[in-house]
C-alpha positions in Angstrom: -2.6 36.4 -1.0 -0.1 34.5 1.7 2.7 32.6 0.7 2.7 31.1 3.8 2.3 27.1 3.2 -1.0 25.5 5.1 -0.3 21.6 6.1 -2.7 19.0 4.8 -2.4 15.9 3.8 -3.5 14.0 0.6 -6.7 12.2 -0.2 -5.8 10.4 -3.5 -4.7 7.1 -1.9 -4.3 5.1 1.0 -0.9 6.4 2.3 -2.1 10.0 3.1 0.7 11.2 2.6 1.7 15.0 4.0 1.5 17.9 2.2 2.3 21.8 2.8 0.2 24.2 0.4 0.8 27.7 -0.5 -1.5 30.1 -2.3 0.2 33.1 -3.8 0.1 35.6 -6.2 1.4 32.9 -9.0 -1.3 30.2 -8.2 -1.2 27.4 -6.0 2.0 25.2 -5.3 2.1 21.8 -3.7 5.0 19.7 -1.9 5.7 17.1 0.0 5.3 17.8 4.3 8.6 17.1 5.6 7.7 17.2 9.3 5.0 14.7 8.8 6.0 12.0 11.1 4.8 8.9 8.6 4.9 10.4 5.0 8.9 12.7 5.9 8.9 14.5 3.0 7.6 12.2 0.2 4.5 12.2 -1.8 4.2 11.0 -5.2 3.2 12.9 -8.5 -0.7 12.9 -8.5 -0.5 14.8 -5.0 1.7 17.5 -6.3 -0.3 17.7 -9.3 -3.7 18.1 -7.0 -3.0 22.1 -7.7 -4.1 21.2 -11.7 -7.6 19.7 -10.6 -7.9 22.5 -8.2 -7.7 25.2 -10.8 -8.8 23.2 -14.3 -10.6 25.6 -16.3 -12.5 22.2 -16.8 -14.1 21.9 -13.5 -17.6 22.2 -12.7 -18.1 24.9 -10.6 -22.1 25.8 -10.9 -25.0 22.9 -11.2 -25.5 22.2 -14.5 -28.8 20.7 -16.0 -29.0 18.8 -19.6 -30.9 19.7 -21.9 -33.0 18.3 -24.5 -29.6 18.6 -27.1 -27.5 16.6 -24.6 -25.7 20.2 -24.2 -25.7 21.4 -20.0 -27.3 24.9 -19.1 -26.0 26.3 -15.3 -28.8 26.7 -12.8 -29.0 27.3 -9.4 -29.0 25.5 -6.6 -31.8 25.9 -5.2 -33.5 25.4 -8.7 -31.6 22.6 -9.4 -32.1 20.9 -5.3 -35.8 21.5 -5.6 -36.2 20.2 -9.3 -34.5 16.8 -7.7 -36.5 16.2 -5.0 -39.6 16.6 -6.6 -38.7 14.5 -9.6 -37.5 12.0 -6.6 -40.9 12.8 -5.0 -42.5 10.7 -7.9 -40.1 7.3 -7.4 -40.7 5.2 -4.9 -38.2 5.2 -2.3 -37.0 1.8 -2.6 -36.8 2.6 -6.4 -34.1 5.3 -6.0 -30.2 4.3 -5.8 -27.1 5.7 -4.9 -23.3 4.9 -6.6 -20.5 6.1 -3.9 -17.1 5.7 -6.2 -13.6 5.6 -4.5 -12.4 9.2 -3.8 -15.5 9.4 -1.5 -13.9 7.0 1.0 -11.2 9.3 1.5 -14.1 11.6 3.2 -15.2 11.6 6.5 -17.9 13.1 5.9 -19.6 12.2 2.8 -20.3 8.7 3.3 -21.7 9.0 6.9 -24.0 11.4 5.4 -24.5 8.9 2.6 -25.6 6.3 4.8 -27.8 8.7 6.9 -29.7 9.4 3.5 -30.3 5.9 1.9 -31.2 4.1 5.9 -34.1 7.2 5.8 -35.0 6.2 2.4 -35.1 2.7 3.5 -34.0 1.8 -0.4 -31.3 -1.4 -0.6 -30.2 0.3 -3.9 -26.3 1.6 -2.8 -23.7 0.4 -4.8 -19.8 0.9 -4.6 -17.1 0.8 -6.4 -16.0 -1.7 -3.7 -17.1 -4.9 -6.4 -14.0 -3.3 -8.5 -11.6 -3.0 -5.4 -12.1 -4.7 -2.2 -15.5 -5.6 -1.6 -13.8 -10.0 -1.2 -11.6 -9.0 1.4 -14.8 -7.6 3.7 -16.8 -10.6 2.7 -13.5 -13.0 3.8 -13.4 -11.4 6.9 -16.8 -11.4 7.9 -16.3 -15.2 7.2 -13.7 -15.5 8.8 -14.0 -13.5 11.8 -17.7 -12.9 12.0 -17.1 -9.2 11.1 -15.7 -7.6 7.4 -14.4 -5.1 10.0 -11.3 -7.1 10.7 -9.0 -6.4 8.1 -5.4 -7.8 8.5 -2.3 -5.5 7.7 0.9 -6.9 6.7 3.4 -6.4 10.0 6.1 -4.9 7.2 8.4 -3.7 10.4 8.7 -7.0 11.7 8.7 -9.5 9.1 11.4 -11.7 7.7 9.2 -12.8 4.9 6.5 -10.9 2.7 5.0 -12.7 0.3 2.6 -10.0 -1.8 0.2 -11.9 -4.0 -1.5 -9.0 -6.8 0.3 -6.2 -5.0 2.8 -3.6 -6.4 2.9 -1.1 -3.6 6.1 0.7 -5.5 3.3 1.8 -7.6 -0.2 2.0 -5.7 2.1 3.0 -2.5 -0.4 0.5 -1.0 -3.3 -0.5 -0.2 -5.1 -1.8 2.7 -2.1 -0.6 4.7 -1.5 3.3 4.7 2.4 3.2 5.0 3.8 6.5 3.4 7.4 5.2 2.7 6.3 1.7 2.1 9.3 1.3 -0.1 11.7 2.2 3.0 9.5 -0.5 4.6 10.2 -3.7 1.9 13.9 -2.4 1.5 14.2 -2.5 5.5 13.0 -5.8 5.0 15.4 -7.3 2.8 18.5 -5.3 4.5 18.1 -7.3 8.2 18.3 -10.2 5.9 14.8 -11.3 5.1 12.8 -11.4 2.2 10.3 -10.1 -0.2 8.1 -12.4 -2.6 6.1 -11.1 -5.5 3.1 -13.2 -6.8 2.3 -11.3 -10.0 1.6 -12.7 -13.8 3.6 -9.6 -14.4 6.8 -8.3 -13.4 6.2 -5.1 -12.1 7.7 -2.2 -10.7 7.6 -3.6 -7.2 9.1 -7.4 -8.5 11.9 -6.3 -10.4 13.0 -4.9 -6.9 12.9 -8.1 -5.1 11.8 -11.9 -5.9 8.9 -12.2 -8.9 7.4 -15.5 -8.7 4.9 -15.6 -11.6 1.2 -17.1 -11.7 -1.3 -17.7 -14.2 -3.3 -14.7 -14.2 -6.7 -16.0 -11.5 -4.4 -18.9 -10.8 -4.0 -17.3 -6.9 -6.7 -19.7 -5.3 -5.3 -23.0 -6.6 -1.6 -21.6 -5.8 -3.0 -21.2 -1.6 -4.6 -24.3 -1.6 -1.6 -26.3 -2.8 0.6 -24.5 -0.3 -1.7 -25.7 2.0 -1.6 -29.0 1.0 2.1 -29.1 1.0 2.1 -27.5 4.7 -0.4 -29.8 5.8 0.5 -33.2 4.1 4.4 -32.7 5.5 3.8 -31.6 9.2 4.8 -28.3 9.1 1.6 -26.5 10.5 1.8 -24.8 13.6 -0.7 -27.0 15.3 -0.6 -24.5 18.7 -1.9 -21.4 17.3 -4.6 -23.6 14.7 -5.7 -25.1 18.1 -5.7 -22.0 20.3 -7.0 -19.6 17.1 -9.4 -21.5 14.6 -11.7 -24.3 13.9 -12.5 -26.3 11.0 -8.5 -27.0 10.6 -9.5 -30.6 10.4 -11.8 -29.9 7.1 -9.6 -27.4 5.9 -7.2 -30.1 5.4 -9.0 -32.9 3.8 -9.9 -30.1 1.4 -6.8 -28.7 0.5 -5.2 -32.4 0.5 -6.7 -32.2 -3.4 -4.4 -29.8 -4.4 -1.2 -31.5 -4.6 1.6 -28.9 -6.4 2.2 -31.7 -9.2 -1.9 -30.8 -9.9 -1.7 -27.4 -9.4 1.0 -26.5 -11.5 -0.9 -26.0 -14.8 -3.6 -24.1 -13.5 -1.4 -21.4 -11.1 1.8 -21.5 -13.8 4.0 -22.4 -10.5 6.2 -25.7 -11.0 5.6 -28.3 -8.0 9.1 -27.8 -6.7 8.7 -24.2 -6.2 5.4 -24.6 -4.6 6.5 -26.8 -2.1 9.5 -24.2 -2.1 7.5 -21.2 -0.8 5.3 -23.3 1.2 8.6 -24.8 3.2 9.8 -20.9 3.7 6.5 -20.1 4.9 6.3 -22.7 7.5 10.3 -22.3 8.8 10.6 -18.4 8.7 10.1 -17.2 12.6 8.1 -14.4 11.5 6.3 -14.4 8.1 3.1 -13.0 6.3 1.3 -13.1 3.3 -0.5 -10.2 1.7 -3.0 -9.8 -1.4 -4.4 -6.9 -3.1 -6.1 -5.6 -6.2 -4.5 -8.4 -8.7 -6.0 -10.5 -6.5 -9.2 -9.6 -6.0 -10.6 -9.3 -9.7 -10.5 -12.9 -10.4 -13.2 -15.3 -10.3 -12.6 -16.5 -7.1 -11.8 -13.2 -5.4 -13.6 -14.0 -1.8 -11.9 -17.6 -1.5 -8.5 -16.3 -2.3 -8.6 -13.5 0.4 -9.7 -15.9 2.8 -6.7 -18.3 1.4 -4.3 -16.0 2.5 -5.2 -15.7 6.2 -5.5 -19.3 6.2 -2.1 -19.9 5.0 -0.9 -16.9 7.6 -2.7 -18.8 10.2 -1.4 -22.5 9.9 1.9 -21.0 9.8 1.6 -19.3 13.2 1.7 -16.1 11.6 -2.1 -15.0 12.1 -2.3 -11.6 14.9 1.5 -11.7 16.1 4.8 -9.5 15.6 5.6 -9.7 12.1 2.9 -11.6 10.8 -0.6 -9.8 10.1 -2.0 -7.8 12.3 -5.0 -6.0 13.2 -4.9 -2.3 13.7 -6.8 -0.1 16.1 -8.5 3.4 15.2 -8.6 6.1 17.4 -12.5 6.0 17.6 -14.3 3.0 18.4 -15.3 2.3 14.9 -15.6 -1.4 15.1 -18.1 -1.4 17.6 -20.3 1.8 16.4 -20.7 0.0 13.2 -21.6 -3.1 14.6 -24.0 -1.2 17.3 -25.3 0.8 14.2 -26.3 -2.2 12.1 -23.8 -1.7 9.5 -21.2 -4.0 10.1 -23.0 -6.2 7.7 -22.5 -9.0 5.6 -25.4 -11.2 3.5 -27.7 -9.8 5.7 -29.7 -8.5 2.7 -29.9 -10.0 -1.0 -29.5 -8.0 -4.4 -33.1 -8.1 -6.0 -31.0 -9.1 -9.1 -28.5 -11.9 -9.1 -29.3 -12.7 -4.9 -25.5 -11.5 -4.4 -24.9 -10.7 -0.2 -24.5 -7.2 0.9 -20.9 -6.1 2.1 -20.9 -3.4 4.0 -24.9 -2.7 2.9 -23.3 -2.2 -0.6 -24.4 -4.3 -3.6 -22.1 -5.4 -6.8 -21.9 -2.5 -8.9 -22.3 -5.3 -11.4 -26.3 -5.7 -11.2 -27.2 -2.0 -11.5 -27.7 -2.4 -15.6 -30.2 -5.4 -15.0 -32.1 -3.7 -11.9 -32.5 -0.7 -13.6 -34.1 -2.7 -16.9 -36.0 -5.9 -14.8 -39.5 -4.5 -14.3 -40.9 -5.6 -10.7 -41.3 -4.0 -7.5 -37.8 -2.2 -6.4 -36.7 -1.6 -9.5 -34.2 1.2 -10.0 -35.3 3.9 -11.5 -33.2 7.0 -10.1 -29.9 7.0 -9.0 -27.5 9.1 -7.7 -23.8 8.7 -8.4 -21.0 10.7 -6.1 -17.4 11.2 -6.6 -17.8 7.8 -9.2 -17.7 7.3 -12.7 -19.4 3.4 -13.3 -19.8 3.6 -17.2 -15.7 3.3 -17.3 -15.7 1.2 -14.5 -18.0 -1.4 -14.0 -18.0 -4.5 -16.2 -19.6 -4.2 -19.2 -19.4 -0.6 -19.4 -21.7 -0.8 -23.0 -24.7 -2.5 -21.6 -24.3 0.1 -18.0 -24.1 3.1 -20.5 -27.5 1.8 -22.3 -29.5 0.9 -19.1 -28.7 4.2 -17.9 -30.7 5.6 -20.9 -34.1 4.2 -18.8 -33.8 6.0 -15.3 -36.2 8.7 -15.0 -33.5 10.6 -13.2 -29.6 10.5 -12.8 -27.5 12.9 -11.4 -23.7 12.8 -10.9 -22.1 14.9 -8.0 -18.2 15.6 -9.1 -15.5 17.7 -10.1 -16.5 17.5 -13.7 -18.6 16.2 -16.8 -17.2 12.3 -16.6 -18.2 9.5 -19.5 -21.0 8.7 -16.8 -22.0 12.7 -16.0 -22.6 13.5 -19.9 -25.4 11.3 -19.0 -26.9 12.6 -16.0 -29.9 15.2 -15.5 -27.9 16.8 -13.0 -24.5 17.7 -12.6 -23.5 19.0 -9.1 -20.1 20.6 -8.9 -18.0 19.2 -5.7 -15.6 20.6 -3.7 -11.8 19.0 -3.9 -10.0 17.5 -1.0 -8.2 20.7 -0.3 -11.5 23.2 -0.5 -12.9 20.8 2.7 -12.0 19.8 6.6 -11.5 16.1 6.5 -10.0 13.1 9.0 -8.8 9.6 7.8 -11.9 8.0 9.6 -12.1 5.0 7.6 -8.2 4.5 7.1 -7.1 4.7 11.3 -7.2 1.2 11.6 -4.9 0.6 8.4 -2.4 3.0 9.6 0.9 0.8 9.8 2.3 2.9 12.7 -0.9 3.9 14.9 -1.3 8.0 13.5 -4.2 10.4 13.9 -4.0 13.7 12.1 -6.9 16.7 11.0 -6.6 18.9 8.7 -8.9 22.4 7.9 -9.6 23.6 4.2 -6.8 24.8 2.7 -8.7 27.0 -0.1 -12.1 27.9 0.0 -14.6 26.1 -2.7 -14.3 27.3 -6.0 -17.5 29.4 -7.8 -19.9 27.0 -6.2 -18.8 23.8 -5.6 -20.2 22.3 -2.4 -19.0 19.4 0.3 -21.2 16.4 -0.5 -22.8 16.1 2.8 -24.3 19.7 2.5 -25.9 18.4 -0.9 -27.3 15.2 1.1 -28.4 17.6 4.2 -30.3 19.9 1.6 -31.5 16.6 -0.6 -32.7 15.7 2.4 -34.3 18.9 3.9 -36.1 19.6 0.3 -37.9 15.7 0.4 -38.5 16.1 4.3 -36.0 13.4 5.6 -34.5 12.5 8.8 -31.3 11.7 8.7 -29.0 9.5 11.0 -26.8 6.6 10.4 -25.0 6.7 13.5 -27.4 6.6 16.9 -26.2 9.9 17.8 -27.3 11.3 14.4 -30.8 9.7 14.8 -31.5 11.1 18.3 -30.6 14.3 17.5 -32.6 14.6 14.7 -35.6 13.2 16.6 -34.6 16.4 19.0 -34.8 18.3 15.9 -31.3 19.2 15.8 -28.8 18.7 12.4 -25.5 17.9 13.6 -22.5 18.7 11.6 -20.4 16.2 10.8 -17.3 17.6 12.4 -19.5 17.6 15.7 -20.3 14.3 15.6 -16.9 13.5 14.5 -15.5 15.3 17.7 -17.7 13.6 19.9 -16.4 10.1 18.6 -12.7 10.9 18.9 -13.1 12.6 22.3 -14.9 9.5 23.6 -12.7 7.2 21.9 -9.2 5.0 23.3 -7.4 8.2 23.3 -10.1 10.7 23.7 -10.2 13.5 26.3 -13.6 12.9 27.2 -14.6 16.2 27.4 -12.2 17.2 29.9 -12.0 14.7 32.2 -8.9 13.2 30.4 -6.0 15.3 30.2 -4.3 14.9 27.5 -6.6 13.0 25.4 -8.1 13.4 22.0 -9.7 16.1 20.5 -10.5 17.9 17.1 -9.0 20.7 19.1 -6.1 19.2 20.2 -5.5 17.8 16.3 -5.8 21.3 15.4 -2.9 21.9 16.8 -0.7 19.5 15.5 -1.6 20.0 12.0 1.4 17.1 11.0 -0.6 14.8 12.9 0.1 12.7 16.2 1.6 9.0 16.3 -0.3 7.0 18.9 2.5 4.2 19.4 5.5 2.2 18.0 3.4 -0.8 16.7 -0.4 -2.0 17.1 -0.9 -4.5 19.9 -1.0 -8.5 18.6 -2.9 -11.0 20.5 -6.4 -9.1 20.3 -7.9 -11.0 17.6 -9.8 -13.1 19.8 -11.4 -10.8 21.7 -12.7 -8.9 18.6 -13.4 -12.0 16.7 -17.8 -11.7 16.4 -18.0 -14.9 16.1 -19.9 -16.8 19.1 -17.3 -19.0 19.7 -14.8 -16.8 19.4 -12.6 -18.3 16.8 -11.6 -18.3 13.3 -13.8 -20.2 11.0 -11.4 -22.2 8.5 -14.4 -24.1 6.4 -17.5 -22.4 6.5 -20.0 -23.4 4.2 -19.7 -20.9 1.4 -15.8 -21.6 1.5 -16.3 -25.0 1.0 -18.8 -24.5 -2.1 -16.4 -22.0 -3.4 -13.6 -24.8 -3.5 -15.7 -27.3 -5.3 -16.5 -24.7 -7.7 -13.0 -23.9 -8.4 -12.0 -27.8 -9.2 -14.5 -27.9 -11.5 -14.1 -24.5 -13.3 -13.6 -24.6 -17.1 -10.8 -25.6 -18.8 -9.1 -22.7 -21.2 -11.0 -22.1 -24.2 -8.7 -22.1 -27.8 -10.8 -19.5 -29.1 -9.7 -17.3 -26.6 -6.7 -18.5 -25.1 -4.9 -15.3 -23.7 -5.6 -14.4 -20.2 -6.2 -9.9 -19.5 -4.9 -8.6 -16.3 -5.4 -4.6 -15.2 -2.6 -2.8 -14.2 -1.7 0.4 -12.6 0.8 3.3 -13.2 2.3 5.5 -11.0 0.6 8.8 -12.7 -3.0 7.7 -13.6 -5.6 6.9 -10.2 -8.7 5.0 -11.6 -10.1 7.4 -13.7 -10.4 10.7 -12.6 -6.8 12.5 -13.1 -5.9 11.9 -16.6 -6.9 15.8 -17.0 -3.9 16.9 -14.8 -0.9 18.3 -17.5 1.5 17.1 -15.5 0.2 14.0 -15.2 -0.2 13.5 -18.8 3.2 15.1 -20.3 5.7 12.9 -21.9 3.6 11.6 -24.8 1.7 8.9 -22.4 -0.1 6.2 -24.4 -2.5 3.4 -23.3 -1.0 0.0 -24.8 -1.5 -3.5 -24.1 1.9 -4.6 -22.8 2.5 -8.3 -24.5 5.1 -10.8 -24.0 8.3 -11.0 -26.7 7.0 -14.9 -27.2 3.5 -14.2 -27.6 4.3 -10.9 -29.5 6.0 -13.8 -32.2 3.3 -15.9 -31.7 0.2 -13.6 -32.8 2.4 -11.4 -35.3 2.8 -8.1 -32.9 5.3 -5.6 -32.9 6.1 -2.8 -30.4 4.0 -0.4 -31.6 1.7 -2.1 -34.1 -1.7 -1.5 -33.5 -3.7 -4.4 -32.2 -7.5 -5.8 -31.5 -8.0 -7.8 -28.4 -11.1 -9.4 -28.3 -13.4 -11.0 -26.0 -16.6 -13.2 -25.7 -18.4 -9.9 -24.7 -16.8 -7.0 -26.9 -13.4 -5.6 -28.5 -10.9 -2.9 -27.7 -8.1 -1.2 -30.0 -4.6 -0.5 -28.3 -1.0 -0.1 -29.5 1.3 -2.7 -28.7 4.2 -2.4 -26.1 6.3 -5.8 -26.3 8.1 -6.5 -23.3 9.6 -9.2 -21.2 8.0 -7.7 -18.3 5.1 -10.0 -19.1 4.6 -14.0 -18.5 3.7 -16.0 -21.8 0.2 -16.2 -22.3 -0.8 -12.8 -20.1 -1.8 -9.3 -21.7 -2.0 -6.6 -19.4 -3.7 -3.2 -19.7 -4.5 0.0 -17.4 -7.9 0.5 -16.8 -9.3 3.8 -16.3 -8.6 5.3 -20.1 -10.8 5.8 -22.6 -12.5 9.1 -22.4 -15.9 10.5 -23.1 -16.7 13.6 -20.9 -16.0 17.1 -21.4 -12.6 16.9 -19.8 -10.2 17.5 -22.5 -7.1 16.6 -21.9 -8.3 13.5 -21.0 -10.5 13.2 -23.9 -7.3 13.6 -26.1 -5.0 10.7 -24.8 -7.4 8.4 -26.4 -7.1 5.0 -25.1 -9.8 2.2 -24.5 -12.1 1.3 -21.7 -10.8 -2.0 -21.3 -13.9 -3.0 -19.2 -15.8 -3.5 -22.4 -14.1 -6.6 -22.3 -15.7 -7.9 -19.3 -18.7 -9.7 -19.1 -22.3 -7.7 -18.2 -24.2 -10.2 -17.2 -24.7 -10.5 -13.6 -24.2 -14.5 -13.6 -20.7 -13.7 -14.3 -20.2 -11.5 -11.0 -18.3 -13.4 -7.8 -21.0 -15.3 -6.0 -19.7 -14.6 -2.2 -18.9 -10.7 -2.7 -20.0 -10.1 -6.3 -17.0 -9.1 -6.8 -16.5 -7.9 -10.8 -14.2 -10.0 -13.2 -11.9 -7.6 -14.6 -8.6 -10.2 -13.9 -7.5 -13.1 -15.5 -10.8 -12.4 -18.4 -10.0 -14.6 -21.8 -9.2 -13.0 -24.9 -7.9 -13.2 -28.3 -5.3 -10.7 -30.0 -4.5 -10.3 -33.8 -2.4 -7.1 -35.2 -4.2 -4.8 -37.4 -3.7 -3.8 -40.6 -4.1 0.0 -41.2 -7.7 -0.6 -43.2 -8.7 -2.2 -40.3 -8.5 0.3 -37.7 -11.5 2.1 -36.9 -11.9 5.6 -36.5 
């Protein structure tokens, strides 16, 4: 075998970070690229560790089918593919659903294929694990802007103050901005004498670098609107850019004039001084921005705060200029093939269950449990989950695990036997990121410094794991389905022709802002020309400001600052309920630099130095509730209970509990099976009601709870 290294990059997390691979006589080794010209040598411990999912004796690497005992028997594909489509063959279409979890993103090629299969099944059913992620920032921007397409990104090169609100980038390495060396980037900051603000009920990795400013865990919304009213109420709006930019600045106003910080205070933990503090820095700082991310949108008013923070960018003159935010270009047109397409959507369609708005035609996760068991026409009753793992992810994992019991078909396509596979029919063994060709398509636009790159298969697939659009183009063949997503997929399949996805991937880049077009560009785009430049190509310095308007979809061609549902959402937030006493401790997620949602707590490396899952607790409340580091405790909720250890540290703000989600094994992955742990989501409520009303976002932030210490006879086993 060569030892010469083959340059990738990773497909973990948003950064994409390079990476050179070499395949030898010892095994595989990763390391960091250090010609890449964003990532310069760094990458963090789950992309070195790729090499231990690669080769884990754990893998799935032939189809399995379950049997009778709950035990899997390997088949073949073509026994397994044609047992599928004819047990599919006996649902109706509209009846069968499809769960698309986050590593599929990272794909180019799985989720066009995705979409290709469910628009020729005509079935609403696709979910996402975008309801646990990001699913309020689309539904803020189609608001907004008229599209969820326009996503802002923080201008981090540019700034001279960052105020992150839920973010700890030292950790994620970002997230809605791909920015390799984002820690160069906040540090860069600070050194040319500006400033970085973190809005976190905890002080994490990223705030014990800079400024920590802490909130009451789903205080965010309250905390924008009364920055809002202090920017308004004392004159310091930029009234040129509201006037040139938005409308509805007027409304905006009298609503947030409600919020006064003196109000406020209780319900966001900020003192009135330091609101009107941060709002007053905001307002004088020649080039600022404010930025949210997962803390803040897990809270019950997930959609209104991601559209509170553009508001507050905007009235400070900060909205789609240097150092502000600002929205990014991709190298193919993707903005207006997805709109062109019809997928650009937003509350265009309604869940059958709960009447939540599509985003992005994706429903809440949240609902699957109650479609699957409310009888009626459209009810799900097969379901296909890909590169996902809902039973440890989606609120209310108990009542998801039980309603899976009633499908009359499940099957999970992965890299192993997850908590939600042991339950499937069907387990189709996937390739990983390095056994496949891939290109950052839905990432381009996110990129920090505008970057293309393409990279081959390192490896080829192990035993006979399979990319996850050749399962959808056999799915498909085998139930006698036209695919096509895209309008180039659907004429050439009414020419009878089956594009691959790298063709129809080359013919968008090529006729794209950089493409070659075929030839007639020199110099332009190409898969070819990628090819060679495997450490990818920067496109420019910085994306171009003052282009929002002409992308804006609305028909007047401006931001809407008080639509309607905005409006509804603010009322609803005044009169949200007061803290109960029963449960009068507010859970917050967390995440740590070696775990990635749930999928690499197999890795050794990943998992060496005795890692535990603990619920990290404030010294007062530790006092308070009779905790000690270490002690064993029960937190509790409304809708179910969980059993952690106890680490006591001043990291947390009085009256928060925080806890990493993603633990809590049940597969037949067994390394991850042994670090134990809980599935903190059992603490979140089922019941659709309970989902986000604008992007049905799931509320796994800020849920109340109760914690007492346990005794040893009260531990269960």
């Amino acid at each position: 075998m060569s030892d010469r290294p083959t340059t990738t990059f990773c497909r973990i997390c948003e950064p994409l970070c390079g990476l050179e691979v070499t395949v030898g006589d010892e095994g595989m080794r990763i390391r960091p690229d250090r010609r890449h010209p964003l990532s310069k040598g760094f990458a963090c411990p789950k992309g070195i560790a790729m090499n231990e999912v690669q080769e884990d004796p754990d893998r799935v690497l032939r189809p399995l089918r379950r049997r009778a005992d709950g035990e899997f028997d390997e088949v073949s594909w073509d026994e397994a593919m044609r047992d599928i489509a004819t047990r599919l063959g006996r649902v109706p279409r509209d009846a069968i659903g499809w769960y698309l979890g986050n590593p599929g993103t990272f794909s180019y090629s799985h989720p066009l294929w995705l979409s290709g299969f469910m628009a020729a099944l005509g079935s609403p059913h696709l979910y996402s694990a975008g309801s646990q992620d990001v699913n309020n920032r689309f539904a803020a921007s189609a608001l907004l802007y008229g599209s969820p397409l326009l996503v802002p990104i923080p201008d981090l090169r540019r700034t001279e103050l960052l105020v992150m609100i839920g973010a700890n980038p030292l950790v994620s390495h970002g997230s809605l901005i791909s920015a390799p060396r984002i820690r160069d980037d906040l540090n860069a900051i600070t050194r040319r004498g500006g400033r970085v603000i973190v809005v976190d009920p905890r002080r994490t990795e990223t705030a014990r670098q800079y400024e920590h400013l802490p909130v009451t865990p789903d205080g965010d919304a309250w905390l924008l609107l009364a920055l809002l009213h202090v920017i308004f109420a004392e004159g310091l709006a930029d009234d040129r850019a509201c006037a040139r930019q938005a409308t509805g600045v007027e409304t905006l106003r009298t609503l947030a004039s409600e919020f006064a910080p003196e109000r406020v205070a209780p319900r966001c933990g900020v003192p009135a001084d330091g609101v009107r503090r941060l709002a007053r820095d905001l307002a004088a700082a020649k080039r600022a921005v404010v930025y949210g991310r997962t803390g803040s949108c897990l809270g019950r008013y997930a959609t209104l705060t991601a559209f509170l923070i553009d508001a507050v960018t905007l009235v400070t003159g900060n909205l789609d200029r240097p150092g502000g935010a600002i929205f990014g270009r991709s190298a193919i047109r993707l903005e207006e093939i997805l709109h062109l397409s019809g997928l650009a959507t937003y509350g265009r369609t309604r869940s059958r269950v709960g009447g939540y708005p599509d985003v992005l035609g994706t429903f809440p996760a949240g609902v699957m449990a109650e479609e699957i068991r409310t009888p009626g026409r459209g009810r799900l009753r097969a379901l296909i989950v890909s590169a996902g793992n809902p039973i440890l992810s989606v609120p209310g994992a108990a009542s998801l695990d039980e309603a899976f019991d009633h499908l009359d078909l499940l099957v999970c396509i992965d890299l192993y036997v997850t908590d939600t596979g042991r339950k499937a029919d069907y387990v189709l063994p996937a390739t990983t990121f390095l056994e496949r060709e891939d290109f950052p398509l839905a990432f381009l636009q996110n990129h920090l410094t505008p970057f293309v790159n393409w990279t081959e298969a390192v490896v080829p697939p192990r035993g006979e794991a399979r990319q996850e659009w050749k399962i959808i183009e056999d799915l498909a063949r085998h139930m006698r389905l036209g695919l096509g997503a895209f309008p180039l997929q659907r004429l050439a399949h009414r020419l009878g022709l089956r594009p691959t996805p790298r063709f129809v991937m080359d013919a968008l880049l090529r006729t794209g802002p950089y493409g070659d077009w075929f030839g007639l560009r020199r110099g332009g785009l190409s898969i070819s020309k990628l090819r060679k430049h495997p450490h990818g190509i920067v496109l420019g310095g910085h994306h171009r400001t003052g282009t929002l308007l002409k992308r804006i979809q609305h028909k007047d061609k401006r931001v809407h600052l008080a639509p309607p549902e905005i409006r509804r959402e603010i009322e609803r937030l005044d009169a949200g309920p007061e803290p109960s006493p029963e449960y009068p401790l507010r859970l917050i997620g967390m995440r740590e630099l070696r775990s990635h949602n749930s999928w690499m707590h197999n890795a050794p490396a990943l998992m060496r130095g005795k890692r535990t899952h603990t619920a990290r607790v404030s010294p007062k409340d530790a006092a308070v509730y009779g905790l000690a580091d270490g002690m064993r405790c029960r937190i509790s909720s409304p809708h179910g209970s969980v059993e952690l250890p106890v680490t006591v540290t001043d990291e947390m703000t009085p009256g928060a509990i925080a806890v990493p989600h993603g633990w809590g094994h049940t597969g037949t992955w067994r390394i991850a099976n042994a670090a134990g742990g809980a599935n903190v989501n059992l603490l979140a409520s089922p019941a659709p009601d309970d989902l986000e009303p604008l992007a049905g976002m799931a509320h796994l932030n800020g849920i109340p709870v109760a914690i007492t210490p346990l005794a040893s006879s009260d531990i269960r086993n």
